[in-house]
C-alpha positions in Angstrom: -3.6 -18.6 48.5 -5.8 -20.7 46.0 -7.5 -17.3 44.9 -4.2 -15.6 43.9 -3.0 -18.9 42.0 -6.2 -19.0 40.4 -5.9 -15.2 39.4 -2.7 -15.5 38.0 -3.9 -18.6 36.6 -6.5 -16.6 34.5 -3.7 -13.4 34.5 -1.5 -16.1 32.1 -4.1 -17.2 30.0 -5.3 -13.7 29.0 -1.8 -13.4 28.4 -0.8 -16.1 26.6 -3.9 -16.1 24.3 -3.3 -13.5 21.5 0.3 -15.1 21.1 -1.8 -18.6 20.6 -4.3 -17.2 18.5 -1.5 -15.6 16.6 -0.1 -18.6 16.0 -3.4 -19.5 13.5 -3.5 -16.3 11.8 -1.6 -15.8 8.5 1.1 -13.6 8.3 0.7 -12.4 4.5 -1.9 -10.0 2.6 -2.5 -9.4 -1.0 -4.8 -6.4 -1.8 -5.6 -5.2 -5.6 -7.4 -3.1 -7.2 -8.8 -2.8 -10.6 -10.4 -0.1 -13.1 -10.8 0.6 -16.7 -10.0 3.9 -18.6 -11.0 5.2 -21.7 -7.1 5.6 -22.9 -4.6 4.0 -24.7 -2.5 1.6 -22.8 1.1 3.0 -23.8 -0.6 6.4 -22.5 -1.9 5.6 -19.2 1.1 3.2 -18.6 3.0 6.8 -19.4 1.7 8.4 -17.0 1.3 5.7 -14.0 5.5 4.5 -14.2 6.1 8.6 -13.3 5.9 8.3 -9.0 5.3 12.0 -9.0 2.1 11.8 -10.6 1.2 10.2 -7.9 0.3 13.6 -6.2 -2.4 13.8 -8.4 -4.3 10.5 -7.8 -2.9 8.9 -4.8 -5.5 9.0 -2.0 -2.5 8.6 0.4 -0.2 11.6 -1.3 -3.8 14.0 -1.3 -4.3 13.1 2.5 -1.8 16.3 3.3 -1.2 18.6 1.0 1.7 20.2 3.0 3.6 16.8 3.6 7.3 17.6 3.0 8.1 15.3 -0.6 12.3 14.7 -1.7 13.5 12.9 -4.9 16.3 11.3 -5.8 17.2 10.1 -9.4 15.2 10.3 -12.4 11.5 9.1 -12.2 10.0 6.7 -14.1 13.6 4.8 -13.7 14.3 1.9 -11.8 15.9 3.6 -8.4 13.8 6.2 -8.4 13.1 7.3 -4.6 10.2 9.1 -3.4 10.3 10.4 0.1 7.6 12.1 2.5 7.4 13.3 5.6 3.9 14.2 7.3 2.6 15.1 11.1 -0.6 13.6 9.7 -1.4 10.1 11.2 -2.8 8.2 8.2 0.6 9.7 5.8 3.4 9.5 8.2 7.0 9.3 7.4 8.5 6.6 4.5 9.8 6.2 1.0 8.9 4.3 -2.3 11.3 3.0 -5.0 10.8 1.9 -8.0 12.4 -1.7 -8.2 11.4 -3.0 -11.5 9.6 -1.7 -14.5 8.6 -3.9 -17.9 7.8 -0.9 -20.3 3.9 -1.2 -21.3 3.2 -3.6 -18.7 4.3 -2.9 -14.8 5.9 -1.3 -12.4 7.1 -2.8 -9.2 7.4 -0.6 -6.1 9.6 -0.8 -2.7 7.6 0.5 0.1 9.6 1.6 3.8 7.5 3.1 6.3 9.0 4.6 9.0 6.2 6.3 10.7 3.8 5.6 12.4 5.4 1.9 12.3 8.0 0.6 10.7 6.8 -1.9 7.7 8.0 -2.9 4.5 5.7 -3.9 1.5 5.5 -3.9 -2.2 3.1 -2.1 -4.5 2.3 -2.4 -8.4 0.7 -1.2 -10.7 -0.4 -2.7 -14.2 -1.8 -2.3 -17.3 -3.7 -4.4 -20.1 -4.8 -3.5 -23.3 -8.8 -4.4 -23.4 -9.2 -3.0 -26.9 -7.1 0.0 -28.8 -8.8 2.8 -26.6 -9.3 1.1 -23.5 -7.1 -0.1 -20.9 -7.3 -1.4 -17.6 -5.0 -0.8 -14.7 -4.6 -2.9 -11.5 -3.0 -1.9 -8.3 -1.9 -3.7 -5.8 -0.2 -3.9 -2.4 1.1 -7.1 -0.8 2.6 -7.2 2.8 3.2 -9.7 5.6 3.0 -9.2 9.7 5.6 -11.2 11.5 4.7 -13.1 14.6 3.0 -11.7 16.8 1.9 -8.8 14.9 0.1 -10.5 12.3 -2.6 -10.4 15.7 -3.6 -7.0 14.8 -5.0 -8.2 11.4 -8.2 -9.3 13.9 -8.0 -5.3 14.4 -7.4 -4.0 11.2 -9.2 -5.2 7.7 -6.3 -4.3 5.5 -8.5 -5.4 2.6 -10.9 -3.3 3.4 -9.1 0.0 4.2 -6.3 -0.5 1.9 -8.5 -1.2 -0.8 -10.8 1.2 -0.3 -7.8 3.8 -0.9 -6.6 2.1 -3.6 -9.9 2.3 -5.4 -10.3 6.1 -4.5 -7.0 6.6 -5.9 -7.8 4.5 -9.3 -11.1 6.5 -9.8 -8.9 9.8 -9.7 -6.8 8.5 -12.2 -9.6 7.9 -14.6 -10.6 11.1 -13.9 -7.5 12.7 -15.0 -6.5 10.4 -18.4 -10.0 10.4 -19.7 -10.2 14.6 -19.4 
């Protein structure tokens, strides 16, 4: 009898500890990304507030090539849905809306993932003038994991994978406005 109270003893700590050690962990990220291009700023920002040209740059968008993409409104406007649907793991199913824009400067992005998971998060992108012909750009994802799913962060290093494709996906830009 004293070795099965022990066991379940031991059974409820290995339990109960990722829900502790959850407890410790924080529940937001904040992951950005910067380059500079040899372009204007009203140009590059030009290019960056249309979503669809996305498909050009976006490490995420290039993942699969036959990923299923809907629209809805105008783009580079503020309610301007893009949709995708993809059997590959790291694409998934989800949309992104474009929630705020200041012309020259920003554009502020609604993320919904549906699949794999179901997650929320913003995205932006911005630009700054360095000098007349160059211009740099920063994006940027920020996300939280409620209790107790911010655990997997000990799992996953969303700085590291997320801003690894970000960076992929600014160096493809660059490519393309300095052509």
């Amino acid at each position: 009898m004293k070795v099965i109270k022990t066991l379940l003893l031991v059974l409820g700590i290995i339990i109960a500890l990722p829900f502790i050690l959850a407890l410790f962990l924080k529940n937001d990220y904040a992951i950005e990304r910067e380059i500079k291009i040899a372009q204007p700023k009203d140009s590059v920002f030009n290019y960056i507030k249309h979503i669809k040209n996305q498909n050009y740059y976006s490490k995420w968008n290039m993942t699969d090539p036959a990923m299923k993409q809907t629209y809805k409104g105008a783009d580079a406007t503020v309610g301007f849905i893009s949709a995708w649907e993809s059997k590959h793991d790291q694409v998934g199913v989800g949309e992104q809306e474009i929630t705020k824009i200041e012309e020259g400067k920003r554009i502020e992005m609604k993320l919904r993932f549906k699949v794999p998971f179901e997650a929320e998060d913003n995205a932006y992108m911005t630009t700054e003038m360095i000098d007349s012909n160059t211009t740099s750009v920063k994006w940027g994802f920020t996300g939280s994991f409620p209790y107790p799913m911010n655990i997997m962060q000990i799992f996953m290093d969303m700085e590291k994978t997320i801003g690894n494709d970000l960076e992929i996906g600014l160096k493809n830009l660059k490519g393309i406005l300095e052509k």
